[in-house]
C-alpha positions as CSV (number, residue, x, y, z in Angstrom):
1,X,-0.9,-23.1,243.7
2,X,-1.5,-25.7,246.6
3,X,-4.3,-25.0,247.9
4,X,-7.3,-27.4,247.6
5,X,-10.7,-28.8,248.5
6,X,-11.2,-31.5,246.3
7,X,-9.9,-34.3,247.9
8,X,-10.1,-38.0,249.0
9,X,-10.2,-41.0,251.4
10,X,-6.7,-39.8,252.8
11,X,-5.8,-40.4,256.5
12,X,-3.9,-36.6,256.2
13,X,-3.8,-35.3,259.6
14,X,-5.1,-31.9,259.1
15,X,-8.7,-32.5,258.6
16,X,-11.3,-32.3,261.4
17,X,-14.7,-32.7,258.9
18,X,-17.4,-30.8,259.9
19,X,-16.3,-30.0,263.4
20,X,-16.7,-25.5,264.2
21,X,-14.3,-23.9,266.5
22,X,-16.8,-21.5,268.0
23,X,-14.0,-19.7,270.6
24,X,-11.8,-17.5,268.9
25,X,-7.5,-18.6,269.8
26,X,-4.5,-16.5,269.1
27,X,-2.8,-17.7,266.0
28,X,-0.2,-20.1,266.1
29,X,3.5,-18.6,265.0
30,X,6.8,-20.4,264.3
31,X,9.8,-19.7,264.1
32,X,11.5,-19.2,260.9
33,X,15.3,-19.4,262.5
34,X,17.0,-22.5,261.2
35,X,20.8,-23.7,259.4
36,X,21.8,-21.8,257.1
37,X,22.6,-23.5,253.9
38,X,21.0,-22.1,250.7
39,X,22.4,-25.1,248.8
40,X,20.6,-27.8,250.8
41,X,17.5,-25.2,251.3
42,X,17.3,-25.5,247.5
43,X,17.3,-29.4,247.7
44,X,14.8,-29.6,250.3
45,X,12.8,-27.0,248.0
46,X,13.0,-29.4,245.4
47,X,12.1,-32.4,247.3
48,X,9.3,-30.4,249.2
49,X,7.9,-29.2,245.7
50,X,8.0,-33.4,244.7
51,X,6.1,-34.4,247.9
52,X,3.1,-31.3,247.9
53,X,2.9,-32.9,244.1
54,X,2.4,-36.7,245.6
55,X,0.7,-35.4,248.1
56,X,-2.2,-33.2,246.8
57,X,-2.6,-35.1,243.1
58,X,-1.4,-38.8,243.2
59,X,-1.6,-40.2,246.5
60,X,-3.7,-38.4,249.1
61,X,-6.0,-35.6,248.5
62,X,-6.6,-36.6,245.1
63,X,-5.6,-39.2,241.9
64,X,-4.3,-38.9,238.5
65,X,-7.5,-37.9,235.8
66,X,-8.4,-41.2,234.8
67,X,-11.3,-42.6,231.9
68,X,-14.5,-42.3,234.2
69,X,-16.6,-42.5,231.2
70,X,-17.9,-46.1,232.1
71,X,-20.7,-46.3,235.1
72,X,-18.8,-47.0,238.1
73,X,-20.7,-50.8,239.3
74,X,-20.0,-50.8,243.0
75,X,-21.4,-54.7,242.9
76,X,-18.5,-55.5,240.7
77,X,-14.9,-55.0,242.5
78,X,-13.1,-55.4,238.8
79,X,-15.4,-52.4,237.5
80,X,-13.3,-49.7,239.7
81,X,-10.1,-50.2,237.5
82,X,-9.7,-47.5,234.8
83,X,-7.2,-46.5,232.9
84,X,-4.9,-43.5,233.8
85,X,-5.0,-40.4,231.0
86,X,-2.5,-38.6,232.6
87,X,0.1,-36.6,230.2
88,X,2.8,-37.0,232.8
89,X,2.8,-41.0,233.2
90,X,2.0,-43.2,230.8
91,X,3.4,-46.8,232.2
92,X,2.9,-48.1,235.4
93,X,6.6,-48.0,236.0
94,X,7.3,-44.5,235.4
95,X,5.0,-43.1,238.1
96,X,7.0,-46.0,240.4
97,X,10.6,-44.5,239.4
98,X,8.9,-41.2,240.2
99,X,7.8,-42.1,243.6
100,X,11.1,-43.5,244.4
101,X,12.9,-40.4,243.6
102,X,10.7,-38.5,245.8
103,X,11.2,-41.2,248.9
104,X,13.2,-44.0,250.6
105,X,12.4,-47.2,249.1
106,X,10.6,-48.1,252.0
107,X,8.4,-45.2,252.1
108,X,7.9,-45.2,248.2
109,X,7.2,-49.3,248.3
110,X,4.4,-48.0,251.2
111,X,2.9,-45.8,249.2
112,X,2.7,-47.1,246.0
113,X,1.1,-50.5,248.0
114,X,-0.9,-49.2,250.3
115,X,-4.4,-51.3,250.9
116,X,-7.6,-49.2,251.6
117,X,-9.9,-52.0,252.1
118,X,-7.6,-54.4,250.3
119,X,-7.9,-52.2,247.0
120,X,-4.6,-50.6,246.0
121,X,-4.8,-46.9,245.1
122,X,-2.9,-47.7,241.5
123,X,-2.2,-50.9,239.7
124,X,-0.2,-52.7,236.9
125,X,-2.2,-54.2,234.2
126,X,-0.6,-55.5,231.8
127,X,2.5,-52.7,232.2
128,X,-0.6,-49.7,231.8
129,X,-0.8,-48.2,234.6
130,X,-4.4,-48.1,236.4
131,X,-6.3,-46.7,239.0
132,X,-8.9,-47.8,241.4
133,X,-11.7,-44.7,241.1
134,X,-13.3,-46.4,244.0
135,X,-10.6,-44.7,246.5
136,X,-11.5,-41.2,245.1
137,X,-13.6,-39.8,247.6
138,X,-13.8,-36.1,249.6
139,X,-12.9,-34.9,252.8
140,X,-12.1,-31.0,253.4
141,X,-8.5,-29.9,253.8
142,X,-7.1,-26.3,255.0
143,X,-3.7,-26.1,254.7
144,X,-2.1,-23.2,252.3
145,X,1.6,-24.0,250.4
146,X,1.8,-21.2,248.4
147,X,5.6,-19.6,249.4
148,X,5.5,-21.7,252.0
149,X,9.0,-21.5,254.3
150,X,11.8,-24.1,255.2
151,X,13.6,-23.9,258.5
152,X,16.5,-26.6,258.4
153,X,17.2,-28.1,261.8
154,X,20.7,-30.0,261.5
155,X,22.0,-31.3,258.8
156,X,24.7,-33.9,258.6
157,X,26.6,-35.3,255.7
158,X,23.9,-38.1,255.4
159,X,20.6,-36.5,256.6
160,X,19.0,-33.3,257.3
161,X,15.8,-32.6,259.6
162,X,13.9,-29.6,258.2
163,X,10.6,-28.2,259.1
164,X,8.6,-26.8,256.3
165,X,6.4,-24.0,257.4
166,X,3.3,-23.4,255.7
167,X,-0.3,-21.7,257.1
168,X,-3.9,-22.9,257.6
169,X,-7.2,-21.3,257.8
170,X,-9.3,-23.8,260.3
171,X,-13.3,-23.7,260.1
172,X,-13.7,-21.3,262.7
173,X,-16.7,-19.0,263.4
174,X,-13.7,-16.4,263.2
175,X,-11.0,-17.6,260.9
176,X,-7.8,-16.9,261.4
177,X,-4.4,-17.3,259.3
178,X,-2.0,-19.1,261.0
179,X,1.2,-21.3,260.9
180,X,1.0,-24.6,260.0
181,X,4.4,-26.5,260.8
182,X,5.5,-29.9,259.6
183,X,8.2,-31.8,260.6
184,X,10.7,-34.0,258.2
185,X,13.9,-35.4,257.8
186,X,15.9,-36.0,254.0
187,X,18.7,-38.8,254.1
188,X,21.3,-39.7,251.1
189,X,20.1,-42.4,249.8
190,X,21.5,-44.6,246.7
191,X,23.6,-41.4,246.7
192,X,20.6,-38.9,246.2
193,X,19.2,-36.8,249.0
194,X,14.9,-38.3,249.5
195,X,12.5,-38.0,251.9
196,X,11.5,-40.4,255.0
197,X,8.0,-39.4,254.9
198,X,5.4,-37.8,253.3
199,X,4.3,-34.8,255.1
200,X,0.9,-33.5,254.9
């Protein structure tokens, strides 16, 4: 399940805080007519699957669990690094070989050295791989990926564009379910099909 509310200091673009629709709009509907090609729908799948994962749990919305048994110091910088408990990377370097099978190298170098007020997100210490608890904040977020839908674009021997179609419930004094398109492109890379982007 994709769908969450627990989230952080992310700059996703779906988010409008506190801000009420009070007028009521007729849902937004795209179209689901694309390529077809179930063998690269199943790679985009794949790679779709990889980015909701970076997306909701690592590097926007929220972080890997980490220790958070100490008192968090906010007078003392070095007191927001804790340890990462997660089951699923236990090194420093094996959520970087993750990240860079997700995404071009220059997407994955972005993420995984992004500054939020000159604090990275995750660090190296000592090959352990850390997290800075500081960046794990809350903002609300609406959008709904369970069965989401893939409509590919063009596709080329080297890159495909793809828009992955999922739905969103705005704050509205009358919610309504509607499509929520986003728009990205997979390229062969290092001889493997990855992402340009994070989508949101």
């Amino acid at each position: 399940v994709y769908e969450t509310s627990n989230t952080d200091t992310s700059d996703a673009d779906n988010t409008n805080g506190s801000d009420i629709e009070s007028d009521y709009t007729e849902p937004t509907t795209v179209s689901r007519s694309g390529i077809e090609n179930p063998e690269m729908e199943a790679v985009i799948r794949n790679l779709a699957d990889k980015n909701l994962d970076c997306m909701l749990n690592i590097y926007s919305l929220n972080m890997l669990p980490y220790d958070d048994s100490a008192p968090l110091d906010y007078s003392d910088p070095s007191a927001y690094l804790v340890k990462c408990t997660s089951d699923r990377f236990h090194t420093y370097n094996s959520l970087v070989e993750y990240t860079y099978s997700v995404y071009t190298d220059s997407c994955a170098y972005e993420l995984l050295n992004k500054e939020f007020d000159s604090q990275k997100r995750y660090v190296d210490v000592d090959g352990e791989l850390y997290c800075n608890r500081w960046l794990n904040g809350g903002i609300g977020y609406y959008t709904i990926w369970d069965n989401y839908d893939i409509r590919i674009d063009s596709l080329t021997d080297t890159s495909c564009d793809f828009t992955i179609i999922a739905e969103v419930v705005w704050p509205a004094e009358v919610p309504v379910l509607e499509d929520y398109p986003s728009s990205c492109t997979a390229v062969i890379e290092d001889g493997v099909w990855v992402l340009t982007s994070m989508f949101y």
